[in-house]
TIDO-513385 format. One record per residue (C-alpha): x, y, z. Coordinates in nm, 3 decimals. Example, Ala and Ser with C-alpha at 12.3 -4.5 7.8 and 13.67 -1.06 7.14 Angstrom:
BEGIN
<torlum><x>1.230</x><y>-0.450</y><z>0.780</z></torlum>
<torlum><x>1.367</x><y>-0.106</y><z>0.714</z></torlum>
// end
This chain:
BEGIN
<torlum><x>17.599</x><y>2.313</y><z>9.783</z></torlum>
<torlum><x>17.426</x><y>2.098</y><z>10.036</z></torlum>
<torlum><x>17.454</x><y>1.685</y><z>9.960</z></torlum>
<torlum><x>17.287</x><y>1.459</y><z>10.173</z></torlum>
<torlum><x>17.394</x><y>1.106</y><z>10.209</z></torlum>
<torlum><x>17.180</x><y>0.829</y><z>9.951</z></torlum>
<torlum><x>17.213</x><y>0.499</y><z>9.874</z></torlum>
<torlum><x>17.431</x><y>0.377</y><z>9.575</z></torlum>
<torlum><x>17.286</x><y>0.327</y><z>9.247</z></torlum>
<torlum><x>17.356</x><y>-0.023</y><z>9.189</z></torlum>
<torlum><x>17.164</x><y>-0.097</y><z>9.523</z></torlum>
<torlum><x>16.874</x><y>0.098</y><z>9.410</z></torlum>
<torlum><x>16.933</x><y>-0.070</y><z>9.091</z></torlum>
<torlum><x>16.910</x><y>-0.415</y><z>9.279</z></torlum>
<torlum><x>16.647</x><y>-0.341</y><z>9.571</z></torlum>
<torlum><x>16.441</x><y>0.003</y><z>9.520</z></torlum>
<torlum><x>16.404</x><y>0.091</y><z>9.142</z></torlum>
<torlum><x>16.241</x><y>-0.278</y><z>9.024</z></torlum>
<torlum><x>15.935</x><y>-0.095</y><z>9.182</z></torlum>
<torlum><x>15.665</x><y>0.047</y><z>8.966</z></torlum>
<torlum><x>15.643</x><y>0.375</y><z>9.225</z></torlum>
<torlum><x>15.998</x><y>0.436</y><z>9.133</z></torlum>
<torlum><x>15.981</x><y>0.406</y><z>8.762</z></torlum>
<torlum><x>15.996</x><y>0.792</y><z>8.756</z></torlum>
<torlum><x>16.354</x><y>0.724</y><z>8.853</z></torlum>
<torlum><x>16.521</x><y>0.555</y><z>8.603</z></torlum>
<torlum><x>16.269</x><y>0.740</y><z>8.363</z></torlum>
<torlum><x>16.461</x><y>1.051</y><z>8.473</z></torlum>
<torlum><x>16.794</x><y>0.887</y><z>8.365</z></torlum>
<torlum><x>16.732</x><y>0.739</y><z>8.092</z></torlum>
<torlum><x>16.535</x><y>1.051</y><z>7.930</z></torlum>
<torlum><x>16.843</x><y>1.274</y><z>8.067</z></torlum>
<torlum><x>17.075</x><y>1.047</y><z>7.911</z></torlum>
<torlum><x>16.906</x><y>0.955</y><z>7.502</z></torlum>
<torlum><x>16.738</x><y>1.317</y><z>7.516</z></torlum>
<torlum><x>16.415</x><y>1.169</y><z>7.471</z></torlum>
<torlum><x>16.115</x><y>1.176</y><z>7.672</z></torlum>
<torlum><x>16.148</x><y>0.753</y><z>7.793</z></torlum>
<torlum><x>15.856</x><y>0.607</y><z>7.988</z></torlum>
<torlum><x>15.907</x><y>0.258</y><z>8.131</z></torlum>
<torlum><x>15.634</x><y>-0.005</y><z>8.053</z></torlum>
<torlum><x>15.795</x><y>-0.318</y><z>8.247</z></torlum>
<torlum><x>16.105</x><y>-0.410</y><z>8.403</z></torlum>
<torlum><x>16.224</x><y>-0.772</y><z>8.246</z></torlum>
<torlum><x>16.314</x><y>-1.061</y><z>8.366</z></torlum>
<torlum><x>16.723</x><y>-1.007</y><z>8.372</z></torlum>
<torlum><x>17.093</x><y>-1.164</y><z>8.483</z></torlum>
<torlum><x>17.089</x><y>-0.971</y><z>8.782</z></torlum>
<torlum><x>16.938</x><y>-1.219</y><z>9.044</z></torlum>
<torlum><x>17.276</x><y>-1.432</y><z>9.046</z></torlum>
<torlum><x>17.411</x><y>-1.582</y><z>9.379</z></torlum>
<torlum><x>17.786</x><y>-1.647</y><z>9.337</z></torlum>
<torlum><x>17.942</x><y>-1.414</y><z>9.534</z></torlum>
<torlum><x>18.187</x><y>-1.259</y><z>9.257</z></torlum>
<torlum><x>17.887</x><y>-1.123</y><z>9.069</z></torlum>
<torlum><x>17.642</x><y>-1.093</y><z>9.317</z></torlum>
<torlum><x>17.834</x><y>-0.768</y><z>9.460</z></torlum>
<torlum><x>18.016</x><y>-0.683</y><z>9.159</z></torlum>
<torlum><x>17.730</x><y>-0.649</y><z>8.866</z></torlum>
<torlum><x>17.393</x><y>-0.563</y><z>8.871</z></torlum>
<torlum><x>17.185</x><y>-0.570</y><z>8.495</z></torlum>
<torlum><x>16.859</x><y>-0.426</y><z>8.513</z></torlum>
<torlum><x>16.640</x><y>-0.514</y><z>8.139</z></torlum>
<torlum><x>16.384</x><y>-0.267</y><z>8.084</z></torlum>
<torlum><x>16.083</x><y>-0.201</y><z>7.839</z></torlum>
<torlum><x>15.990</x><y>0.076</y><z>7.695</z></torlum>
<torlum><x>15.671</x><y>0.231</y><z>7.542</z></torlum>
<torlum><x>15.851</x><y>0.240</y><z>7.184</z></torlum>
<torlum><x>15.882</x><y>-0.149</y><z>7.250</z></torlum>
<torlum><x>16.230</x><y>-0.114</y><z>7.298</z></torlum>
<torlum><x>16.460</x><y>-0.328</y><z>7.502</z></torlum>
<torlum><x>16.687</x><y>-0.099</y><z>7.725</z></torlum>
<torlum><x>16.964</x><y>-0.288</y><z>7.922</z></torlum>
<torlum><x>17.113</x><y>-0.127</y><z>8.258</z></torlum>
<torlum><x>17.466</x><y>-0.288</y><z>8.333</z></torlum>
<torlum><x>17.643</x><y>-0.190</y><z>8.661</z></torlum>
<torlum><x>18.016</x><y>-0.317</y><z>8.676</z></torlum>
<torlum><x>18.263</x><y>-0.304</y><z>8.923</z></torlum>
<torlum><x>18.552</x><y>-0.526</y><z>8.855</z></torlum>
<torlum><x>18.720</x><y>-0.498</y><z>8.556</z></torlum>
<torlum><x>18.653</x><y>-0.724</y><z>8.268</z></torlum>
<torlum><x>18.904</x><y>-0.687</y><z>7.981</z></torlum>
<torlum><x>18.681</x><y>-0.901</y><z>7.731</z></torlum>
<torlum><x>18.386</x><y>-0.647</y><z>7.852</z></torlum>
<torlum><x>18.312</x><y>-0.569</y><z>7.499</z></torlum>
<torlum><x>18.258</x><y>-0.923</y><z>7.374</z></torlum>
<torlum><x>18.082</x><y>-0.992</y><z>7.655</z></torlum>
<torlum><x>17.850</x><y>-0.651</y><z>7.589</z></torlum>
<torlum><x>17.824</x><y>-0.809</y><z>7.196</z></torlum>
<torlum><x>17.715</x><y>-1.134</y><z>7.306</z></torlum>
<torlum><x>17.480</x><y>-1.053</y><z>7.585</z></torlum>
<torlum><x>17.303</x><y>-0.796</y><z>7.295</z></torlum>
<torlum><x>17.297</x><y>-1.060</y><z>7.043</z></torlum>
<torlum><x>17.128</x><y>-1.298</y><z>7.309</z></torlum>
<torlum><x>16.869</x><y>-1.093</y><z>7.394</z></torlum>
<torlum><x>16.731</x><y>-1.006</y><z>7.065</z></torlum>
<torlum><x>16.714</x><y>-1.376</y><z>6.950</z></torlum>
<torlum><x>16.544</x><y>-1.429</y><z>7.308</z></torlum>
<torlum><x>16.265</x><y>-1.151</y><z>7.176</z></torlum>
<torlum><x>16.218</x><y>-1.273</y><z>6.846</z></torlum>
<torlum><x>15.901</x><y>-1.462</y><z>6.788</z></torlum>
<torlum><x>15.918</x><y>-1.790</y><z>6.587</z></torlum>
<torlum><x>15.771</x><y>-1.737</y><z>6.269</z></torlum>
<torlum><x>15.838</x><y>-1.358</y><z>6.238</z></torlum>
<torlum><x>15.959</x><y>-1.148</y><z>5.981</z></torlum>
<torlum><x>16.280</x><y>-0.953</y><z>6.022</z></torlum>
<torlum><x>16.138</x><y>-0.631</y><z>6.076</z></torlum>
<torlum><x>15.999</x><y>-0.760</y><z>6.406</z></torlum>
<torlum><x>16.367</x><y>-0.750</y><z>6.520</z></torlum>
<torlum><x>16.358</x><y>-0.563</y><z>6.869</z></torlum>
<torlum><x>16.559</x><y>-0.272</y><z>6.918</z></torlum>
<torlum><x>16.818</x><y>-0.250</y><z>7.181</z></torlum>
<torlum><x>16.951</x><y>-0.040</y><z>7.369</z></torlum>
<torlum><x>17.250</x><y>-0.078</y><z>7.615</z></torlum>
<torlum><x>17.397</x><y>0.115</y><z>7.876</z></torlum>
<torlum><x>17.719</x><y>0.030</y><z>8.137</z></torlum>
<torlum><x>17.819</x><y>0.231</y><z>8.401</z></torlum>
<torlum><x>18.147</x><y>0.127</y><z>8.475</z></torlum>
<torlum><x>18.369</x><y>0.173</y><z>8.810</z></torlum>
<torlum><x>18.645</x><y>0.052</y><z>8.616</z></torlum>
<torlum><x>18.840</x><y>0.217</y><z>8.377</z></torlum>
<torlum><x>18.769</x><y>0.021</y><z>8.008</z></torlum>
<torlum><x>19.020</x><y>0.108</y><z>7.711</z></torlum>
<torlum><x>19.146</x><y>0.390</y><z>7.623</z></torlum>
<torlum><x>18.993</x><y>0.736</y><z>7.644</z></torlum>
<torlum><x>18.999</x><y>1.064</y><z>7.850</z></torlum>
<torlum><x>18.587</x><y>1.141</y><z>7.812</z></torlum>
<torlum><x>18.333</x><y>0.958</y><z>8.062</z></torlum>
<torlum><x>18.061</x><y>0.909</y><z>7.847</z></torlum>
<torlum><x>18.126</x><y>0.667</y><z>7.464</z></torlum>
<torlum><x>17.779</x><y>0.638</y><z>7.293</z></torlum>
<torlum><x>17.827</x><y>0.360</y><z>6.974</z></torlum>
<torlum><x>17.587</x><y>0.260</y><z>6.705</z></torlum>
<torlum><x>17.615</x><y>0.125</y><z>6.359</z></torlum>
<torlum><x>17.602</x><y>0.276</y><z>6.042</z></torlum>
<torlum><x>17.700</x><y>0.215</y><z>5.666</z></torlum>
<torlum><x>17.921</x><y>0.487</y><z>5.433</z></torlum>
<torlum><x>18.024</x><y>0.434</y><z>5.063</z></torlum>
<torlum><x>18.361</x><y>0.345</y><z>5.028</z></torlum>
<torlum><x>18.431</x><y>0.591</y><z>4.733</z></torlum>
<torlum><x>18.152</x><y>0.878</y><z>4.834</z></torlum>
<torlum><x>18.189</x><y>0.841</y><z>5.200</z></torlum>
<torlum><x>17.787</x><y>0.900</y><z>5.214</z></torlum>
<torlum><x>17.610</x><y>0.737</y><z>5.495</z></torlum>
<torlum><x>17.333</x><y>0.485</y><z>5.385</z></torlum>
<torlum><x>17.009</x><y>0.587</y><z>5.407</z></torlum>
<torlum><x>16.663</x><y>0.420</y><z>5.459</z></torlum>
<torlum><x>16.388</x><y>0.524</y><z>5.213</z></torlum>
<torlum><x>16.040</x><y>0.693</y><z>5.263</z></torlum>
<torlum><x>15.930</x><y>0.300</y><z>5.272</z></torlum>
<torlum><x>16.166</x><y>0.134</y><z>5.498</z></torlum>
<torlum><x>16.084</x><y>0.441</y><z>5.790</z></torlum>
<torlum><x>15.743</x><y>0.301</y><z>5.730</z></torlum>
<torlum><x>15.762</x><y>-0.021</y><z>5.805</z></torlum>
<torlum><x>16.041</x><y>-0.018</y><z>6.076</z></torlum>
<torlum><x>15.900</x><y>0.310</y><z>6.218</z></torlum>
<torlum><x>16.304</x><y>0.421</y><z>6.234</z></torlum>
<torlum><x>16.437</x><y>0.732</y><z>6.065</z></torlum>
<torlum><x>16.745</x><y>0.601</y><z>5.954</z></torlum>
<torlum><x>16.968</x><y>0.261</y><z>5.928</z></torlum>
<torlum><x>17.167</x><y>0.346</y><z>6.263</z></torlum>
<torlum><x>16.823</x><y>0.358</y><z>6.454</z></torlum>
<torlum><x>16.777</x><y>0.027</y><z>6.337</z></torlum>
<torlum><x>17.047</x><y>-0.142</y><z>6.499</z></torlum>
<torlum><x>17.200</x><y>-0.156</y><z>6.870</z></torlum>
<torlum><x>17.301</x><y>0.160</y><z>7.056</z></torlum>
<torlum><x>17.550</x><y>0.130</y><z>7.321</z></torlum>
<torlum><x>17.651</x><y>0.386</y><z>7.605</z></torlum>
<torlum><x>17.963</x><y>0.364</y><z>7.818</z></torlum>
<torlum><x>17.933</x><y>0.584</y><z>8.142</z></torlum>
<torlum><x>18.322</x><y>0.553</y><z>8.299</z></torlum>
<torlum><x>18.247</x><y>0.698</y><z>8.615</z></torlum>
<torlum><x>18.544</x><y>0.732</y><z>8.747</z></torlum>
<torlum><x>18.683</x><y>0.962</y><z>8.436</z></torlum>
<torlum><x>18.394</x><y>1.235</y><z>8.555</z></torlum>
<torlum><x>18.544</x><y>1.540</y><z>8.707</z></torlum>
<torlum><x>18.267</x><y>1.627</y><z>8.922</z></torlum>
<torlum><x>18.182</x><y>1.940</y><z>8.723</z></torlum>
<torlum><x>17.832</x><y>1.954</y><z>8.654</z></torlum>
<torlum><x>17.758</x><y>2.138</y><z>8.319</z></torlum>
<torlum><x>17.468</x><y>1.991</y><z>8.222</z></torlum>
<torlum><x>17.147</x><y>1.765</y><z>8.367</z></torlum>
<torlum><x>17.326</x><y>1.502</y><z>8.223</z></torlum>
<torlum><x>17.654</x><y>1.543</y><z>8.439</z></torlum>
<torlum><x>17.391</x><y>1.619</y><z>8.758</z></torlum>
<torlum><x>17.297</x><y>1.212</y><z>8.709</z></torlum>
<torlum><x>17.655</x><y>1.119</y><z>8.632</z></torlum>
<torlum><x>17.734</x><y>1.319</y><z>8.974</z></torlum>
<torlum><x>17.527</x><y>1.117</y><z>9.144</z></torlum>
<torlum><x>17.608</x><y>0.788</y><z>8.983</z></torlum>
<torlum><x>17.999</x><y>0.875</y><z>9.135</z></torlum>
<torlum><x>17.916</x><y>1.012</y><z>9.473</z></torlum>
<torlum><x>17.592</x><y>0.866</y><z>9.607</z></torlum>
<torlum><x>17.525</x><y>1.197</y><z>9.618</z></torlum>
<torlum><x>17.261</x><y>1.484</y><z>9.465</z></torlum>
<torlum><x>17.316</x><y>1.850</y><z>9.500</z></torlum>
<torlum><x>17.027</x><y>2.074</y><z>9.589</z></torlum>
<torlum><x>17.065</x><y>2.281</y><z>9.294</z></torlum>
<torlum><x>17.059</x><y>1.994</y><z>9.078</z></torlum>
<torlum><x>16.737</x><y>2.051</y><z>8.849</z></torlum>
<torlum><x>16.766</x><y>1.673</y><z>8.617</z></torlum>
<torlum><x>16.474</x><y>1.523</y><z>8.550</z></torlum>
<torlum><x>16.456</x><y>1.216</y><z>8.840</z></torlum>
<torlum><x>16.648</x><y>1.313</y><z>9.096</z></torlum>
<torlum><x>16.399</x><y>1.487</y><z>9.306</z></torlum>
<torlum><x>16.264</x><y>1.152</y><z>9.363</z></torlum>
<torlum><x>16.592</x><y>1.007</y><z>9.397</z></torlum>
<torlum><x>16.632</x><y>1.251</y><z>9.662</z></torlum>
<torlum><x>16.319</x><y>1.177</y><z>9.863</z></torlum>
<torlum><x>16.329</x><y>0.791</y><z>9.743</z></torlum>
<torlum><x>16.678</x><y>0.680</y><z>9.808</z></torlum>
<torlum><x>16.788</x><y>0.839</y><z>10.166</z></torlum>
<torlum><x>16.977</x><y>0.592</y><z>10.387</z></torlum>
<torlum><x>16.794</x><y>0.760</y><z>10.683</z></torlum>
<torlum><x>16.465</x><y>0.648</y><z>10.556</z></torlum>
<torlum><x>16.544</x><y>0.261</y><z>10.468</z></torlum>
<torlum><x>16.374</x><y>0.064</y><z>10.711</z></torlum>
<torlum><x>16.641</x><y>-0.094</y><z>11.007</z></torlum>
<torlum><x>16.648</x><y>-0.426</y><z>10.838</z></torlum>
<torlum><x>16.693</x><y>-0.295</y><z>10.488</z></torlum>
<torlum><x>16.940</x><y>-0.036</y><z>10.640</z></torlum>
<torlum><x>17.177</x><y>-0.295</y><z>10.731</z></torlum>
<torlum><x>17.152</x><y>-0.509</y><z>10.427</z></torlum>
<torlum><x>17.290</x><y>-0.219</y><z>10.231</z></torlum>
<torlum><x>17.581</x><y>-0.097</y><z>10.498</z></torlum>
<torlum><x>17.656</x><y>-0.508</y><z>10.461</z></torlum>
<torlum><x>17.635</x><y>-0.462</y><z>10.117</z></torlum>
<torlum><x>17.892</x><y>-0.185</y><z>10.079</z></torlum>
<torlum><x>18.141</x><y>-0.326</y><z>10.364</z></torlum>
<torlum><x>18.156</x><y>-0.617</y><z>10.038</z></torlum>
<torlum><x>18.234</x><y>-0.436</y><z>9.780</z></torlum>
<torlum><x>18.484</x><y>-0.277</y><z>10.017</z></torlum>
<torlum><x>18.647</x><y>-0.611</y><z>10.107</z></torlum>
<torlum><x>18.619</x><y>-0.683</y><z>9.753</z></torlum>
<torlum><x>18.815</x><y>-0.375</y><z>9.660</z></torlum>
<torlum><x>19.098</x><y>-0.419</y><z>9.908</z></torlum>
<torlum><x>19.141</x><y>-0.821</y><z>9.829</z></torlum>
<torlum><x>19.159</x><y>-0.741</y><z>9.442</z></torlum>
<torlum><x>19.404</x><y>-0.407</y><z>9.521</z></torlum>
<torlum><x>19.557</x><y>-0.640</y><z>9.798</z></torlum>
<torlum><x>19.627</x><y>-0.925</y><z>9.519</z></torlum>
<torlum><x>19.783</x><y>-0.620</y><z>9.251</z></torlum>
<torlum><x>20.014</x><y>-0.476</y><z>9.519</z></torlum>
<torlum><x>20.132</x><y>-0.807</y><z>9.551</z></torlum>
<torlum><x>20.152</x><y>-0.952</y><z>9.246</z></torlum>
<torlum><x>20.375</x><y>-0.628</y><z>9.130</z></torlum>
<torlum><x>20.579</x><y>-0.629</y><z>9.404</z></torlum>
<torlum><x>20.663</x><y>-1.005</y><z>9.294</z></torlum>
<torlum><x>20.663</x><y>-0.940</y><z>8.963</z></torlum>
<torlum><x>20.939</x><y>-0.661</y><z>9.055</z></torlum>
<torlum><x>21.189</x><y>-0.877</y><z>9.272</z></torlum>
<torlum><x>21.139</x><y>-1.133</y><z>8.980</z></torlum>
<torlum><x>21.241</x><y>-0.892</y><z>8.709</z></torlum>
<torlum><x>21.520</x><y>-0.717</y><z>8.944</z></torlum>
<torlum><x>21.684</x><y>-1.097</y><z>8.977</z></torlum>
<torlum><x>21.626</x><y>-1.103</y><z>8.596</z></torlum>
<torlum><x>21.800</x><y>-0.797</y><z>8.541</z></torlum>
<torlum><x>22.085</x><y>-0.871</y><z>8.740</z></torlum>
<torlum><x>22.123</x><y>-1.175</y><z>8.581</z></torlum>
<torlum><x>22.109</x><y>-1.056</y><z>8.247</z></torlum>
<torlum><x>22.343</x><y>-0.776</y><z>8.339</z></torlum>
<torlum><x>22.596</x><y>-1.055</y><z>8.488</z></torlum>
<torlum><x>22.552</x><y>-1.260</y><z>8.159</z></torlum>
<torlum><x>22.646</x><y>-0.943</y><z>7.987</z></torlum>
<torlum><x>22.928</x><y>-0.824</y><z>8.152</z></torlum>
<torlum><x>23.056</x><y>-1.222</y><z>8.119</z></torlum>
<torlum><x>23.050</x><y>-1.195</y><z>7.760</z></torlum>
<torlum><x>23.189</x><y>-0.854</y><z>7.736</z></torlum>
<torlum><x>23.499</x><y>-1.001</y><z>7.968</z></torlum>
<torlum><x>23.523</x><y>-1.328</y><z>7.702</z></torlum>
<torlum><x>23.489</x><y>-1.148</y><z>7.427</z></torlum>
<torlum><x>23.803</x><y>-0.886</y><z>7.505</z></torlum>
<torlum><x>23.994</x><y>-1.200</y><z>7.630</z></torlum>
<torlum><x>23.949</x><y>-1.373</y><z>7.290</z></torlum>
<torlum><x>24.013</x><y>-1.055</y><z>7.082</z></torlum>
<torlum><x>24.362</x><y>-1.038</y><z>7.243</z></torlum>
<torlum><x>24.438</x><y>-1.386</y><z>7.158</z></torlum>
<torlum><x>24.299</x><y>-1.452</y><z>6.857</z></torlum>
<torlum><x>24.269</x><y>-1.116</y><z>6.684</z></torlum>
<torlum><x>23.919</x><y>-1.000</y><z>6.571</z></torlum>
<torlum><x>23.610</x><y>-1.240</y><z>6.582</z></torlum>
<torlum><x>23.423</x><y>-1.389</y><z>6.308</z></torlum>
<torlum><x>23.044</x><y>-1.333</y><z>6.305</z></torlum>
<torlum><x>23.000</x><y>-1.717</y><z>6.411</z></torlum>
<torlum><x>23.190</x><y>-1.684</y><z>6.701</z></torlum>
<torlum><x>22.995</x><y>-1.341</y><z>6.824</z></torlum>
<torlum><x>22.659</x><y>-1.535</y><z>6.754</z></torlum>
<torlum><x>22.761</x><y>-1.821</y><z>6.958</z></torlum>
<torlum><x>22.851</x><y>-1.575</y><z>7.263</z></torlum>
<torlum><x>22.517</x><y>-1.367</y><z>7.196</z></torlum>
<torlum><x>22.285</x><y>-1.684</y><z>7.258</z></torlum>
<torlum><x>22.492</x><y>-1.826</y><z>7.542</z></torlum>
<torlum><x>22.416</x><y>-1.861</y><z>7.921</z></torlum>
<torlum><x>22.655</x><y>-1.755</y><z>8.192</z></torlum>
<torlum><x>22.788</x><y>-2.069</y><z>8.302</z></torlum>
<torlum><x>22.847</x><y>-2.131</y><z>7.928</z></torlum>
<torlum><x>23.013</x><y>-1.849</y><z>7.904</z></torlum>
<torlum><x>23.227</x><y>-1.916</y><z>8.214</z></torlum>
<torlum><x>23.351</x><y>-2.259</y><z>8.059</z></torlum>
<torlum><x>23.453</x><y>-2.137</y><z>7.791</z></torlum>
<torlum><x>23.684</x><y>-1.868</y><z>7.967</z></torlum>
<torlum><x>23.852</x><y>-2.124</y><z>8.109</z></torlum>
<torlum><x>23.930</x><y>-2.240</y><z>7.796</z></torlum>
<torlum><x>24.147</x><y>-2.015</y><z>7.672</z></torlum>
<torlum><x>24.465</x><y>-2.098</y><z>7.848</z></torlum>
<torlum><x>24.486</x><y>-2.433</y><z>7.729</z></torlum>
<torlum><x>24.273</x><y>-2.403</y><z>7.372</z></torlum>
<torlum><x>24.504</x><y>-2.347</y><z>7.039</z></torlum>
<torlum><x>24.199</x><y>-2.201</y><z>6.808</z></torlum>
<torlum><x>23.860</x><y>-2.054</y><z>6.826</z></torlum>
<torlum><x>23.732</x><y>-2.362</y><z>6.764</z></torlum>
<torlum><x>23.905</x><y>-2.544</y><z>7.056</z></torlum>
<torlum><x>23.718</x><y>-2.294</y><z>7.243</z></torlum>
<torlum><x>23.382</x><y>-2.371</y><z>7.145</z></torlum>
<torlum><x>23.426</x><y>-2.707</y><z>7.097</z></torlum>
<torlum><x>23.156</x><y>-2.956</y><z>7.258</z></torlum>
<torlum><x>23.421</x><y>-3.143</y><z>7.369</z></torlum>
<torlum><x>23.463</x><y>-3.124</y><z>7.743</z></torlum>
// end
């Protein structure tokens, strides 16, 4: 049950795992994660190099090439984003016109795959891994759409959903910390910084030996600790800016309530005072009272000592 203390993913992700030598890495990952064997041919050009400070410690993208020719987009995310899933559809869109060739036929189309591990908790759902892809039924017979022996020729895909983008959702923080599977051994890690030396998934042996604090050179060493005293600053300001914002939003709606219950009790009050004078209300007179303010409703209890009808009561006449 031993752990011993490595750096974060999305560090590695920024600093360590660009590196050919530590390819084997995210190979593990990715292979644990599709259930394929995935071997990395390049790592792309990607959004990850910004400088503003919001995303430079709160998202790290990593775009990598496969040997299948596939395009295989890493996404780290911290703060939450509730238009994530637009943002996931555009960025996907994007990057398959960017790797279309001018002058190429359709069937050139690259294939991509994406996959966000989020710190944040993104819609609703109690599981920690969502895996979506696209695929076509008949209306009436409810049978999924098929390629023919042709199509898998040419595309080299065994069916229509193979074709198009595959997304995976990793919500960290919805991991129990149960490791059942290799699988759960990465997703372990991705939540604790941490690796088990039982665990047996393919990568983190060199994960292990590749990303321990203790061996980062000084300099490196302290960019990282810098690094993570951010996000922590980052974490506090945004809970610091919640607590807040709740707390003001709660004396606002406790003023509102006591208002409203003041307004209520007002019209309650005119409302008996009215009955005993002038018998039971018509609906007019109740809707008038409804939609009323308090100091409305006020006036017009002063009213009734001097008024002779409803009317005289409601009268705009001061």
């Amino acid at each position: 049950m031993k752990q011993r203390r490595l750096i974060s993913f999305d560090w590695a992700l920024k600093r360590l795992l660009r590196s050919k030598a530590n390819f084997e890495i995210l190979e593990g990952f990715l292979s644990e994660l599709l259930h394929e064997d995935v071997r990395i041919v390049e790592i792309l050009e990607s959004e990850s190099n910004r400088e503003t400070r919001n995303d430079k410690f709160n998202r790290v993208d990593l775009k990598i090439k496969n040997t299948r020719d596939e395009i295989v987009i890493v996404e780290l995310q911290y703060e939450r984003e509730w238009d994530y899933l637009q943002r996931l559809l555009f960025s996907t869109a994007k990057t398959i016109t960017e790797h279309m060739a001018e002058g190429k036929p359709y069937a050139s189309v690259v294939k991509i795959i994406t996959i966000s591990i989020l710190y944040f908790d993104l819609g609703r759902g109690s599981d920690y891994i969502y895996v979506g892809n696209t695929s076509f039924r008949g209306m009436h017979t409810r049978e999924e759409l098929a390629l023919d022996e042709g199509q898998k020729a040419l595309f080299q895909r065994p069916s229509v959903a193979a074709m198009f983008p595959e997304h995976y959702l990793i919500k960290v923080k919805n991991f129990d910390d149960v490791a059942r599977d290799t699988l759960d051994e990465w997703v372990y890690f991705l939540k604790n910084s941490a690796i088990r030396d039982e665990f047996t998934a393919r990568g983190l042996k060199k994960a292990k030996e590749q990303l321990d604090v203790l061996q980062l050179p000084e300099a490196e060493r302290k960019a990282y600790e810098y690094y993570q005293e951010e996000l922590h600053d980052q974490a506090s300001f945004v809970l610091s800016t919640y607590g807040a914002g709740k707390w003001e939003g709660e004396q606002i709606g406790e003023q509102r309530g006591r208002q409203e219950g003041e307004q209520k009790g007002e019209a309650k009050i005119l409302i008996r005072q009215l009955q005993r004078r002038f018998g039971t209300l018509p609906d007019w007179a109740s809707e008038k009272i409804a939609k009323a303010d308090q100091p409305l409703l006020e006036n017009w209890s002063l009213r009734i000592f001097d008024a002779q009808s409803l009317e005289d009561i409601f009268s705009d006449k001061v």
